[in-house]
C-alpha positions in Angstrom: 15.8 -8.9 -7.0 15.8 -6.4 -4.0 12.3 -6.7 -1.8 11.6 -4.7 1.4 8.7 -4.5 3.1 6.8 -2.8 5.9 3.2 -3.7 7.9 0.2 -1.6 8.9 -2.8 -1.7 11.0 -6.0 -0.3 9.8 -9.0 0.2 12.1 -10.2 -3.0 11.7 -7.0 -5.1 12.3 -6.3 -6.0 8.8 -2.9 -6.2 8.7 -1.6 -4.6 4.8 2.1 -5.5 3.7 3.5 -3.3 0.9 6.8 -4.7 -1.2 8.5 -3.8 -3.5 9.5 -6.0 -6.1 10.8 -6.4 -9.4 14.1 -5.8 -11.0 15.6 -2.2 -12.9 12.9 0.0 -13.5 10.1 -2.6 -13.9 9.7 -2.3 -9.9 6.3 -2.2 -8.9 4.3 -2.3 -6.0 2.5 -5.4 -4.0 0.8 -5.9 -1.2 -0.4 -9.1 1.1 -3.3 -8.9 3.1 -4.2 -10.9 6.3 -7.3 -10.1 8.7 -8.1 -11.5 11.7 -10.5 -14.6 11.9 -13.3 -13.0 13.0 -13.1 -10.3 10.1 -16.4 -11.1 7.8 -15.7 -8.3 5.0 -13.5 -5.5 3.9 -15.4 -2.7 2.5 -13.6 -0.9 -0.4 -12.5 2.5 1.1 -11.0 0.2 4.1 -8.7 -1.7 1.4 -7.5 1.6 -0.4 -6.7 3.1 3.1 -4.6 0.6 4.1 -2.9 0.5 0.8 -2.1 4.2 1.1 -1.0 3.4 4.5 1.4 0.9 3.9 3.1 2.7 0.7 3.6 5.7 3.1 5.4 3.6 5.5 7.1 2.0 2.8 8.6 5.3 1.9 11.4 5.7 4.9 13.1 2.3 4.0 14.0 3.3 0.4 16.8 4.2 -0.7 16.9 4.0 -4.5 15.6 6.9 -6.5 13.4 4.2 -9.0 11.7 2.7 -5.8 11.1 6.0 -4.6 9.3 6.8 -7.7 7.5 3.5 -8.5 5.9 3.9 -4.7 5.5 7.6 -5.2 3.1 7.0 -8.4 1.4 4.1 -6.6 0.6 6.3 -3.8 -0.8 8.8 -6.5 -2.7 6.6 -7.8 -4.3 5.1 -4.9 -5.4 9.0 -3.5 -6.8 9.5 -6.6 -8.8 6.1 -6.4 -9.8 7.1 -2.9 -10.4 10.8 -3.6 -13.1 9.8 -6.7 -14.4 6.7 -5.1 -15.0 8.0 -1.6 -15.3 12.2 -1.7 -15.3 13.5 1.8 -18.3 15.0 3.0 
């Protein structure tokens, strides 16, 4: 099992980890969150963009074609979370 990961920063300090993990093409991706102590809540749009975040800094560090893909489509999927759930004004 092959897992790599990379970190982000959102505005409000939460720190989103992306992996990948998984074996052959059942790869998918996964993420661990920590905020800082003072953090109360995490509203919905902040989670997705830190998600989106991390998968696109994920993206330099592969190197296989079936990671590439498997973050690719997470990516997709999270913009089109983030495009229904939180249209731009």
């Amino acid at each position: 099992m092959v897992v790599k990961m990379n970190i982000t920063i959102s505005e409000s300090l939460m720190i989103c980890e992306a992996k990948l993990c998984g074996c052959n093409n059942k790869k998918k991706v996964v993420y661990g969150f920590s905020e800082p102590v003072h953090g109360l809540c995490i509203d919905k749009n902040q989670l997705i963009s830190s998600q989106i975040q991390a998968c696109r800094n994920l993206i330099p560090n592969i190197t296989d074609e079936t990671e590439l893909k498997t973050v690719q489509k997470e990516l997709e999927e999270l913009n089109t979370i983030n495009e229904y759930s939180f249209p731009q004004k």
